[in-house]
N, C-alpha and C positions, 0 to 999 in steps of 0.2 A: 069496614068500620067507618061511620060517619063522624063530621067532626064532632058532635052533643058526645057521641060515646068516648070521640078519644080527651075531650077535654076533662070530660067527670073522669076518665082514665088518671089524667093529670094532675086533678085536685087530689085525688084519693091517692095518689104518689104524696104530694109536695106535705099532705097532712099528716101522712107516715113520716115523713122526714122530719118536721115541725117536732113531734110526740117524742122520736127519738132524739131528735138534739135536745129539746127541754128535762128530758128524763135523763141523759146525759151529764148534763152542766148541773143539777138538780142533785143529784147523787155523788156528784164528784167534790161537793162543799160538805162542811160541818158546822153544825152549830158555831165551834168557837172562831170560826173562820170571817162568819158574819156578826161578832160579838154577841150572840146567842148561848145562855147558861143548858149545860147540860144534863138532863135529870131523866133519871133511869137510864135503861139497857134498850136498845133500839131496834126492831127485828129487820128492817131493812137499814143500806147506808142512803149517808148526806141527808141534805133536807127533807121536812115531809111539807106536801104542799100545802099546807095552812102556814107552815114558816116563810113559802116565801111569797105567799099571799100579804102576806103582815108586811115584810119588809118593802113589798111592792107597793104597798099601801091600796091593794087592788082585792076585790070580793072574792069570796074561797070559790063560791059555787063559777065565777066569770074564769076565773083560773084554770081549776081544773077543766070544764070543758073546752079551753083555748089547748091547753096541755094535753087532752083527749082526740085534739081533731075536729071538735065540732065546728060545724059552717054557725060560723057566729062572726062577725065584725067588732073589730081591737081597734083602737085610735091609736094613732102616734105615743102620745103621749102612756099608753098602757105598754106598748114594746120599749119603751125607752125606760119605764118603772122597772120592766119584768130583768131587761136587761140590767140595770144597776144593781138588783136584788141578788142577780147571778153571778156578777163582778165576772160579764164579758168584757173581753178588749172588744176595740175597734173593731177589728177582723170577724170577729164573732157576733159584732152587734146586728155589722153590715147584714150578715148572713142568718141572723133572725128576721130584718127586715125583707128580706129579700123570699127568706119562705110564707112569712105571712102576708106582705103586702105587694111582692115582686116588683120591688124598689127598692135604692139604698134607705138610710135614714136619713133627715130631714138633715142640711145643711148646717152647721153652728159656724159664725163667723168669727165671732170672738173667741177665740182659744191658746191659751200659753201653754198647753202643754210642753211637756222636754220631748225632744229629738232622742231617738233610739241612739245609744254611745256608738255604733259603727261609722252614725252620720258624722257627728260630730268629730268624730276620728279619719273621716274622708276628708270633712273641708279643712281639718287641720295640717293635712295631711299633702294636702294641694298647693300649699304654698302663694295662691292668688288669693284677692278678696270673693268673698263667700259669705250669705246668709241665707238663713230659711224665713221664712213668710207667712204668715195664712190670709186667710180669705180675707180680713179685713187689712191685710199691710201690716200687722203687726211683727217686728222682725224680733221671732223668737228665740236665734239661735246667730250664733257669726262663729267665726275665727279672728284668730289676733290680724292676719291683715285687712280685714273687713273694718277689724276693729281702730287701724291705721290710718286708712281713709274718712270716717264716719263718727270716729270718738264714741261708740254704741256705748261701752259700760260706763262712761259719766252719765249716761241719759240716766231719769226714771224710767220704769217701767210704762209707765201710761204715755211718756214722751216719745218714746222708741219705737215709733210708728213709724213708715216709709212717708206717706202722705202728709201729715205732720209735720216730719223734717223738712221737707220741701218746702213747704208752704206757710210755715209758723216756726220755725229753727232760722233764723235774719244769719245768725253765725256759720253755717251751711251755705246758707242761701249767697253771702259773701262769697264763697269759695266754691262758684260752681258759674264758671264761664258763659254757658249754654242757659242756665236757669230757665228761660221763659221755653226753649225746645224741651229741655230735660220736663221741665211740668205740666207741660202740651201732652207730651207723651205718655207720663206716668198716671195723667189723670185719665186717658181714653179709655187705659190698660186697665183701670180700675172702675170705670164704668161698666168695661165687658163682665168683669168679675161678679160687678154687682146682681148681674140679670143670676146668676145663681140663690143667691139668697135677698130679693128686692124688698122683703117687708122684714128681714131679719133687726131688731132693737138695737140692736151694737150696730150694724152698720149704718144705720140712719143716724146712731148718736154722733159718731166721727164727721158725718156729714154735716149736719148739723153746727157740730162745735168749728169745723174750719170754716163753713158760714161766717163764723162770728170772729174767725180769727184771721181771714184774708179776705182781703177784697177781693185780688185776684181767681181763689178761689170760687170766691161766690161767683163773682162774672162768667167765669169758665164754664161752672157747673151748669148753668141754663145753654150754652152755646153746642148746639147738634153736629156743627161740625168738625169735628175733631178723629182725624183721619189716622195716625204716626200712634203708635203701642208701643209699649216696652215694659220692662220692669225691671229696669236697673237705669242708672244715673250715666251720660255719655261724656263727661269731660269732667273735672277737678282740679282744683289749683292745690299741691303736694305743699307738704312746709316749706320745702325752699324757694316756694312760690311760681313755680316750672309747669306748665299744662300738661296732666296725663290726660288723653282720650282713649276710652272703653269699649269694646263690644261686649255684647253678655250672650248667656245662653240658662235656659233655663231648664231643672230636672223635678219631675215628679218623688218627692220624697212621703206624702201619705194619699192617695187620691182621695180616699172617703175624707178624709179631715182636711185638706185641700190648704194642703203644706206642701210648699215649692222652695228649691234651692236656688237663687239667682246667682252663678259665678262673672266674675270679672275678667276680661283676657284686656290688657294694657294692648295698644296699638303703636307701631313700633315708629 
């Protein structure tokens, strides 16, 4: 078999599998599942594909042949409709992207979603400080001694950004011995991040706004050499105003949605 035969071999695999998971997910819904009025008697279950054509806000005829198998070309933006319409999680999103386009889905930076309860149950659980993260630094999740260190539940929600604190929280910025190493570092760590989603809207607003709310930042931000990464804060002055210094380490808690756990180990 030459490679033409086994790749069309391949497509006509991946497009069975595509047909089968959409007819899957497709049937495993009900109308009132997607706030859809039920009327009459149904001779198949779940949706019929003009429902989730509607809901997808995508053309019946583009549907069903995407649902058929046929060699046709989807945008981003139709797998991310078709997926909402089917109320995939994450996991499943991934795995529509990855039969149609053999790729994840497109990166979102800004995201608050909640932390699955085991998580929250682990860093609770751990008794050191602990938070989760996403792409953009937004810390979506802690424990009470994260919460010890960092004062996270007086923030806003729009203030409770890692970057942010550092750079525009002066009340932090007090109580953080290393300051200018700790922002050295946190800032490189977050440039690496950036090359994942570089034209993403959120990530450029955040950039943007500490533009406008640090000098220091701004200077940073143009300066190429910036060598030292982290993603967690290396020393603290505690209330009784006594220097803790930190190592960290960090755990993958979502890869598709690019949620990380940064833990605290105190240095003795």
């Amino acid at each position: 078999m030459n490679e033409t035969e086994r790749h069309s071999r391949s497509l006509e695999r991946t497009r069975g599998e595509l047909t089968e998971f959409l007819l899957h997910h497709r049937h495993k819904l009900t109308p009132a599942d997607v706030g859809l009025p039920t009327t009459g008697r149904r001779r198949t279950p779940g949706l019929r594909r003009e429902e989730v054509a509607t809901l997808a806000g995508v053309g019946l005829t583009w549907y069903t042949w995407f649902e058929q198998g046929r060699d046709i070309t989807v945008s981003e933006r139709f797998l991310l409709s078709v997926s909402k319409a089917l109320r995939l999680d994450d996991a499943e999103c991934c795995h529509l992207f990855l039969l149609a386009h053999r790729r994840p889905p497109p990166v979102e930076a800004y995201q608050w979603q909640s932390i699955p309860a085991r998580i929250q149950l682990l860093m609770d659980e751990l008794g050191r400080p602990a938070y989760v993260i996403n792409l953009r630094w937004d810390v979506i999740a802690w424990n009470t001694a994260a919460d010890r260190l960092f004062e996270l539940a007086t923030l806003e929600q729009g203030e409770r950004n890692l970057l942010r604190m550092i750079f525009a929280n002066p009340t932090l910025r007090r109580r953080l011995p290393d300051w200018q190493q700790d922002a050295y570092r946190l800032l490189a760590q977050f440039r690496c991040d950036l090359a994942s989603a570089p034209e993403d809207p959120e990530m450029q607003s955040l950039i943007d706004d500490l533009k406008q709310l640090s000098a220091d930042f701004r200077l940073w931000w143009e300066k190429p050499d910036l060598h030292t990464y982290g993603y967690g804060i290396g020393a603290i002055t505690t209330d009784d105003a006594s220097r803790q210094d930190f190592d960290h380490e960090t755990l993958i808690v979502d890869e598709h949605r690019h949620l990380r756990m940064v833990l605290y180990f105190a240095r003795a």
